[in-house]
C-alpha positions as CSV (number, residue, x, y, z in Angstrom):
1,X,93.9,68.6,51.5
2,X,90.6,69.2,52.9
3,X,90.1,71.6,55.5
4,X,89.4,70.7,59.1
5,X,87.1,73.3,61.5
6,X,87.0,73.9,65.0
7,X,84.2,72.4,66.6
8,X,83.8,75.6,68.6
9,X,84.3,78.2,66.6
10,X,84.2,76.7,62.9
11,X,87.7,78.7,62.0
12,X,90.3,76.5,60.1
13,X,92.3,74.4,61.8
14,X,96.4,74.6,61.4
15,X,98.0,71.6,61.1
16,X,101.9,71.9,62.4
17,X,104.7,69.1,62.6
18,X,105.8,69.1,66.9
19,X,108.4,67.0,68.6
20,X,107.4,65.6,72.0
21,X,109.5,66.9,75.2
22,X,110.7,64.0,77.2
23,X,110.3,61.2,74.0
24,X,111.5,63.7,71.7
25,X,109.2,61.9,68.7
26,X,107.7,64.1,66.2
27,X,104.0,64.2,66.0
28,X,101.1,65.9,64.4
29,X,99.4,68.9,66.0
30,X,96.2,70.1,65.3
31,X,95.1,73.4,66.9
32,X,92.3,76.0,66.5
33,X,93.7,78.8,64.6
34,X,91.5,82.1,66.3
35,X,92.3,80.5,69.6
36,X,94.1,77.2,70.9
37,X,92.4,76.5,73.9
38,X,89.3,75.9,71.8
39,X,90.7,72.7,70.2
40,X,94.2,70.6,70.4
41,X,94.8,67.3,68.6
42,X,97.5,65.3,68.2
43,X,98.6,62.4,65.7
44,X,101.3,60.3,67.1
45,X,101.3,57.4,65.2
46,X,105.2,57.3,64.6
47,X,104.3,54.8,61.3
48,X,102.2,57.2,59.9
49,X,103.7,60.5,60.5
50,X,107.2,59.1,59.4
51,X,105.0,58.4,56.3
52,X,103.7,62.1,56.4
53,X,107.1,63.4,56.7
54,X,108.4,61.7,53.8
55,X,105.8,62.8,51.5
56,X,106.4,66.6,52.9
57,X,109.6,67.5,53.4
58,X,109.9,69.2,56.7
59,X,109.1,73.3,55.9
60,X,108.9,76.3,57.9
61,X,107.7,74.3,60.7
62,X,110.1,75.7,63.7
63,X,111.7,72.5,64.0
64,X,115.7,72.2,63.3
65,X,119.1,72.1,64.3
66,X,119.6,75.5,65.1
């Protein structure tokens, strides 16, 4: 995958798999590594990040039954 900068700061950008509080849907966060009020983005498009998800088996991502 190619990488995606900060438009602030030009550091990598971390890509992370979140679940939404009240809708409880996973979603797509982008966030600025050095510093996350620089830059936060989010993919919700349930279609594609079902998609996503199925081609990367949930990993080390925080999210879980326990």
């Amino acid at each position: 995958m190619k990488e995606i900068n900060c438009p602030i700061c030009a550091n990598t950008l971390s890509v992370r798999i979140a679940k939404g509080r009240k809708s409880n849907k996973l979603f797509i966060m982008l966030v600025c590594g050095k510093d996350g009020r620089h830059f936060r983005g989010f993919i919700t498009d349930q279609t594609y990040v079902r998609k996503i998800l199925e081609e990367q088996p949930l990993q080390g991502t925080g999210i879980g039954s326990g």
